[in-house]
N, C-alpha and C positions, 0 to 999 in steps of 0.2 A: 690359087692363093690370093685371092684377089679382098679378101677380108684383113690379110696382113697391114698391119700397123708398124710404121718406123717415125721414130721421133730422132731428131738430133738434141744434145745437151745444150741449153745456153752458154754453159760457165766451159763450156770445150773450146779450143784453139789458142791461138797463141797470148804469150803473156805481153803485155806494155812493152819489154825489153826487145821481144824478136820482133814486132810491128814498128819498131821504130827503127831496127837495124833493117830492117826492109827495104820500109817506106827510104830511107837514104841512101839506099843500094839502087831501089826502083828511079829513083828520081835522077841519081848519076847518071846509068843507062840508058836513061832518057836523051839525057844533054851529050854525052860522047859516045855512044854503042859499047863500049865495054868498061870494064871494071874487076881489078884485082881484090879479091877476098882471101886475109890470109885464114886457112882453115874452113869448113863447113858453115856457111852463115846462119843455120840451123840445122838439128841431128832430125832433120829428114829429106829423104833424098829426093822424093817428088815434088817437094818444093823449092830444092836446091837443082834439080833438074831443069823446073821451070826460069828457072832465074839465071841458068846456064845457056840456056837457049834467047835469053835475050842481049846474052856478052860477058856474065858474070862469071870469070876467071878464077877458082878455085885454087890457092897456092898453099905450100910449106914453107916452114922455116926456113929450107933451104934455096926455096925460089926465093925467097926476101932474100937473102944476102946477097943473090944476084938481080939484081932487080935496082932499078935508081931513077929519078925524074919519071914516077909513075904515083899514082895514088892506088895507095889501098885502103881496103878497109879492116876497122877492128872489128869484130863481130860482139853481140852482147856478153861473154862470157869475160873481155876483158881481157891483157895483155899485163904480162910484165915487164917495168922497165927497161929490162935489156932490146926490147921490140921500140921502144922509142927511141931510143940511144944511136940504134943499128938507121932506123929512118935519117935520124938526121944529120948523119954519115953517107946515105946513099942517096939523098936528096929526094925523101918521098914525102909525098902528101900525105899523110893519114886522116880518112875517115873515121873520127872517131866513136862508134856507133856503141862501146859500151855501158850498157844498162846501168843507171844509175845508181842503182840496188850497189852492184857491183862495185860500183867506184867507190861510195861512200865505205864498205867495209876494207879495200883496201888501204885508204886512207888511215882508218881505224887501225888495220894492221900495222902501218906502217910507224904509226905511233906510236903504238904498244910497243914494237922493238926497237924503235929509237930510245927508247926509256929503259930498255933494258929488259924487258919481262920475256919469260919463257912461255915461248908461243908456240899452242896446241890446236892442230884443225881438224875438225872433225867433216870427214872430205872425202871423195872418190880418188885414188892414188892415179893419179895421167891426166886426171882430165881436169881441162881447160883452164876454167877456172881456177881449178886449184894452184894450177902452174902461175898464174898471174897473180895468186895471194901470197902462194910460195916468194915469187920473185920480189916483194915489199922488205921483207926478212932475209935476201941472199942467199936463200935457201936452207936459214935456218933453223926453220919451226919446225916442228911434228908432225906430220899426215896421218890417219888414222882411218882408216872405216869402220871399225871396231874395236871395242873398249877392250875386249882380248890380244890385239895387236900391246898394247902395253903390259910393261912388265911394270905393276902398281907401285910394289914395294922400293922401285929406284927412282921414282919421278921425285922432280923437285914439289919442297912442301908449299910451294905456293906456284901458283901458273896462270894463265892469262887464255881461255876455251875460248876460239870460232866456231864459226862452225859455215862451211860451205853455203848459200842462198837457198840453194833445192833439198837441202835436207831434210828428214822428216824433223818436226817441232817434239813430236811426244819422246823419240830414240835421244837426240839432244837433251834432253832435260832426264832422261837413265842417265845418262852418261855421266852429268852434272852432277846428278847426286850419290852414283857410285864413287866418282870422285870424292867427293865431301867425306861419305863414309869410310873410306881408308883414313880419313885425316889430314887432307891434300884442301887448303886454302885455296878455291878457283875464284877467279874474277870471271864469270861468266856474260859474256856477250851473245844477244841473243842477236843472231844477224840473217836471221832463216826469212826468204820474202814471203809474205802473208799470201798473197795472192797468188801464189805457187802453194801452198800450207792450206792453203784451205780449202783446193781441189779432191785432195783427200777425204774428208768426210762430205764435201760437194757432193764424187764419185760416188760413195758409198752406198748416201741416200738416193742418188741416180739409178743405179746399177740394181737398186733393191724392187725400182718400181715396174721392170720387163720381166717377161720371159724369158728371152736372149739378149746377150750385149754387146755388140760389136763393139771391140775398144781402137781405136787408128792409129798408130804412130812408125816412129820411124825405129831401125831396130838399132840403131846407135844410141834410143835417146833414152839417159840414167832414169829422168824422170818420166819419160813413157814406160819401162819397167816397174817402177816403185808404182806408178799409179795404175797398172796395169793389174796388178799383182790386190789392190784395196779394192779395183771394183769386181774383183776375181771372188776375194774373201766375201764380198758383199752377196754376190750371185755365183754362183759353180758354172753360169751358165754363158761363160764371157769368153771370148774369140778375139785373139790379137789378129790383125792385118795391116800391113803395110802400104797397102793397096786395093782396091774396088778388085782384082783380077784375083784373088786372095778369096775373094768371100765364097764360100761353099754351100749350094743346095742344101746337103743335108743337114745343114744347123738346125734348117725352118719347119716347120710345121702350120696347119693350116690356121688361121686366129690370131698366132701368137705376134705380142707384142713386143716389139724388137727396139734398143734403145742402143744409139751412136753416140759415143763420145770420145776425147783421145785428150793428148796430151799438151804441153804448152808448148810443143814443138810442132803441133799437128794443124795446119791450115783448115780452116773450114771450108774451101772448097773442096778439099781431096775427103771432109767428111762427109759434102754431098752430094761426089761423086759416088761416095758407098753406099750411101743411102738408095740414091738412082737404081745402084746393082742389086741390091735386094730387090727393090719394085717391079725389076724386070723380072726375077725369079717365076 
């Protein structure tokens, strides 16, 4: 197979947000050998592997309570206040590594319910983030993943629409206008990050241009499925892996032009690690 063609994507690997919780996880490490992360500093494991083996300390909720005169870090997904309240109770340092995206729309949140308005997210129910848009509000806004999850006819006639940063842009903007068409006044807030939003037809037109598609991520990561699933639509011919030990002989065939890419949770090293295992093929 030595006429096989593998390309990596440009627009593949991490977003601004996890390069910069990284690089300040990478850089602590450096200066003390370890470092507590509360939660996954990204939804992939061979990069949080890597990051493990150089000191980086993987915690919960509940190791934070017990936990004091230590730094942690916030990962880009963002915390809710009770996570800073609890630090400064137990005399911890926080790292504050979340993505700006992130902050700015909590802030937003957190205005909206000081004013009073009924706050709707449009959001993955657990994760991360959400939990830290949730926590602006007290936990008293709406989570939703689907516009079916609501019962129409009982919402209030006027509301105030999020929408989680990794969402898709096109499903937000259904959602908006099924709203509107019941007769529901939305104040809609578009707070989806572009740079995550427009991976999506990146993928598409990526995915459209091989034979085969290796797609890479990690299998925790929401938006490694959603994107996984676009460059899917685009070619029948696309392969999730988590891992270079993952990639299978029989995908290839002799010519065919093979196209790597993954998610914004997906390091480019571990993209051309896979790369590598094709070539060996």
């Amino acid at each position: 197979m030595k006429s096989l063609q593998v390309h990596i994507d440009d627009h593949s690997g991490f977003c601004f947000g996890v390069v910069y919780a990284i690089e300040m996880a990478e850089e602590i490490l450096e200066e003390q050998g370890y470092l507590y992360c509360l939660g996954d500093i990204v939804h992939n494991d061979e990069e949080v592997n890597r990051l493990t083996r150089k000191g980086l300390k993987i915690i919960d909720k509940e190791d934070l309570r017990g936990l004091s005169n230590e730094k942690v870090l916030i990962r880009a997904h963002g915390e809710p206040p009770s996570t800073y309240e609890l630090a400064v109770k137990n005399n911890l340092t926080l790292i504050d590594a979340s993505c700006p995206v992130v902050l700015k729309l909590q802030n937003r949140i957190k205005n909206s319910f000081d004013r009073g308005e009924p706050i709707y997210i449009y959001g993955k129910h657990g994760h991360a983030e959400v939990i830290g848009l949730l926590g602006q509000t007290g936990n008293a806004a709406v989570v939703f993943q689907d516009i079916a999850e609501l019962d129409l006819p009982s919402l209030p006639k006027n509301l105030t629409l999020y929408s989680q940063t990794t969402k898709s842009t096109e499903k937000f903007y259904e959602i908006n206008n099924s709203l509107q068409q019941e007769g529901i006044a939305v104040a809609t807030n578009d707070t989806i990050c572009r740079q995550v939003s427009n991976r999506d037809k990146e993928l598409r037109d990526f995915a459209a241009k091989f034979d085969k598609v290796v797609f890479v991520a990690g299998t925790k990561s929401s938006n490694g499925k959603v994107l996984f699933k676009a460059c899917e639509e685009s070619n029948p011919n696309t392969y999730f892996v988590s891992n270079p030990e993952q990639v299978e002989t029989s995908w290839f065939e002799q010519n065919d032009t093979v196209g790597i890419c993954g998610a914004t949770s997906t390091p480019m090293w571990l993209m051309e690690q896979v790369k590598e295992r094709i070539l060996t093929i």
